[in-house]
C-alpha positions as CSV (number, residue, x, y, z in Angstrom):
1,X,-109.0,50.0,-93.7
2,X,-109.7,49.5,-89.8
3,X,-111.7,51.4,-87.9
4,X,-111.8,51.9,-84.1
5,X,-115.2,51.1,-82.5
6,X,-116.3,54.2,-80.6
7,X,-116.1,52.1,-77.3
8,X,-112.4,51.8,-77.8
9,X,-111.6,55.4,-78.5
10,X,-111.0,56.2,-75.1
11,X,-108.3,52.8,-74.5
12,X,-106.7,54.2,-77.8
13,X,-106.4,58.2,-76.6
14,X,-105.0,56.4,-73.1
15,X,-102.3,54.7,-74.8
16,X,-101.2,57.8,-76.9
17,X,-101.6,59.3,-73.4
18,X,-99.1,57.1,-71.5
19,X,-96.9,57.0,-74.6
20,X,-96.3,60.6,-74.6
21,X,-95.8,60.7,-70.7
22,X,-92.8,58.1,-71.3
23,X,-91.4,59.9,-74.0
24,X,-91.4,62.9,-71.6
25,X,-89.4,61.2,-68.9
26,X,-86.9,59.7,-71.4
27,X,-86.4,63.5,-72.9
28,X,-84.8,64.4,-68.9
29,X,-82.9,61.3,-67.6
30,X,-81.7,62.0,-64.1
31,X,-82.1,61.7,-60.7
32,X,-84.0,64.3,-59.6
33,X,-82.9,63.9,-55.7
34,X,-79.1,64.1,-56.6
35,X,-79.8,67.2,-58.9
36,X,-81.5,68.6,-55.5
37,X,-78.1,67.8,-53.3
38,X,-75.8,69.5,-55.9
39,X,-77.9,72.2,-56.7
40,X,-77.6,73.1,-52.7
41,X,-74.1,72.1,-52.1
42,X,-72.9,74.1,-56.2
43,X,-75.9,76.7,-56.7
44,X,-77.2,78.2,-54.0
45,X,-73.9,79.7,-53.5
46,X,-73.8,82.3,-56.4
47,X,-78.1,82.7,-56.8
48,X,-81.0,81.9,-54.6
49,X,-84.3,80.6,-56.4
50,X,-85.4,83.3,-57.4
51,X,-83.6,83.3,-60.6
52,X,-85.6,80.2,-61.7
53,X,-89.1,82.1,-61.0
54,X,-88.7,85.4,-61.9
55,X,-90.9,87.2,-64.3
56,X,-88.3,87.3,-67.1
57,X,-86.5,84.9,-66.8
58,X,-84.1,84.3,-69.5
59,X,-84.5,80.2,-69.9
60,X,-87.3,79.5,-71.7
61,X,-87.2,76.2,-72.7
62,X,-85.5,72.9,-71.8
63,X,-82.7,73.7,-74.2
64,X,-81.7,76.7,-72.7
65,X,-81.9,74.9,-69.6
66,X,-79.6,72.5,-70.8
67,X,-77.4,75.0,-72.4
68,X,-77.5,77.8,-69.0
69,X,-76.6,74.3,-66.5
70,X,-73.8,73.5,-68.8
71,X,-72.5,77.1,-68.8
72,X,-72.5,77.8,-65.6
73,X,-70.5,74.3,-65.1
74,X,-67.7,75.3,-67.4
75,X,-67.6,79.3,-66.0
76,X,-67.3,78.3,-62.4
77,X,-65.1,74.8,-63.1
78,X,-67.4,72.6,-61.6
79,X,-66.4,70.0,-63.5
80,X,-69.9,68.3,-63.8
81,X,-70.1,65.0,-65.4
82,X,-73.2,64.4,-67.6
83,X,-74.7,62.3,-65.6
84,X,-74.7,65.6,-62.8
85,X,-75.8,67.7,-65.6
86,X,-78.9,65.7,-66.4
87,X,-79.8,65.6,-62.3
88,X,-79.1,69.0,-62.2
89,X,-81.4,70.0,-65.2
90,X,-84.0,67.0,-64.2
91,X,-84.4,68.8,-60.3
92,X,-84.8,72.6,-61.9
93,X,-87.3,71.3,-64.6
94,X,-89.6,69.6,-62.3
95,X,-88.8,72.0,-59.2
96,X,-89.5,75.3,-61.0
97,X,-89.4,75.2,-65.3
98,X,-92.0,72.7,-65.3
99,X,-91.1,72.3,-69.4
100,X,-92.8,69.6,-71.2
C-alpha cells in the first residue's frame, strides 16, 4: 500500500480541488453571456430580479432551476432550444442561485 509523503498532501488536496471545480462547470454547460441577452430580451418582461433573490424563493436547487427555466419556456411558447435553456439556467446560477 502507497502512502502520500506529508509534503505532497497539499499537490494531492489541489488536484481533488481543481477536479471538483471542472466537474462543476461541466454540471452547467452554457454560455453565460447569451443566457444574459435572452433573459433581458424573454424575462424581464413577465418578472424583475427580484424573483431570483427573494427570501423564499421557491428554487432551491439547480434542478428546480432547470425544471422552473424549462416551464416557463413551454407556458409562454418560447420555444427555447436546449442549448438556450442551458445559457439561460448557466446566467441565473452564477448571476443570483450561486448553486454548486
Amino acid at each position: 500500500m502507497k502512502f502520500f509523503a506529508p509534503s505532497s498532501i497539499p499537490l494531492v488536496a489541489a488536484a481533488l480541488f481543481a477536479g471538483a471545480a471542472q466537474a462543476e462547470n461541466a454540471l452547467l454547460p452554457g454560455n453565460a453571456a447569451n443566457g444574459k441577452t435572452l433573459h433581458a430580451a424573454n424575462c424581464t418582461g413577465c418578472h424583475d430580479s427580484s424573483v431570483y433573490t427573494r427570501r423564499n424563493r421557491q428554487v432551491n436547487n439547480v434542478e428546480g432551476l432547470i425544471g422552473r427555466v424549462n416551464g416557463c419556456n413551454k407556458q409562454l411558447g418560447k420555444n427555447f432550444n436546449r442549448d438556450q435553456i442551458n445559457d439561460l439556467v448557466l446566467h441565473l446560477n452564477e448571476s443570483y442561485y450561486k448553486f454548486k
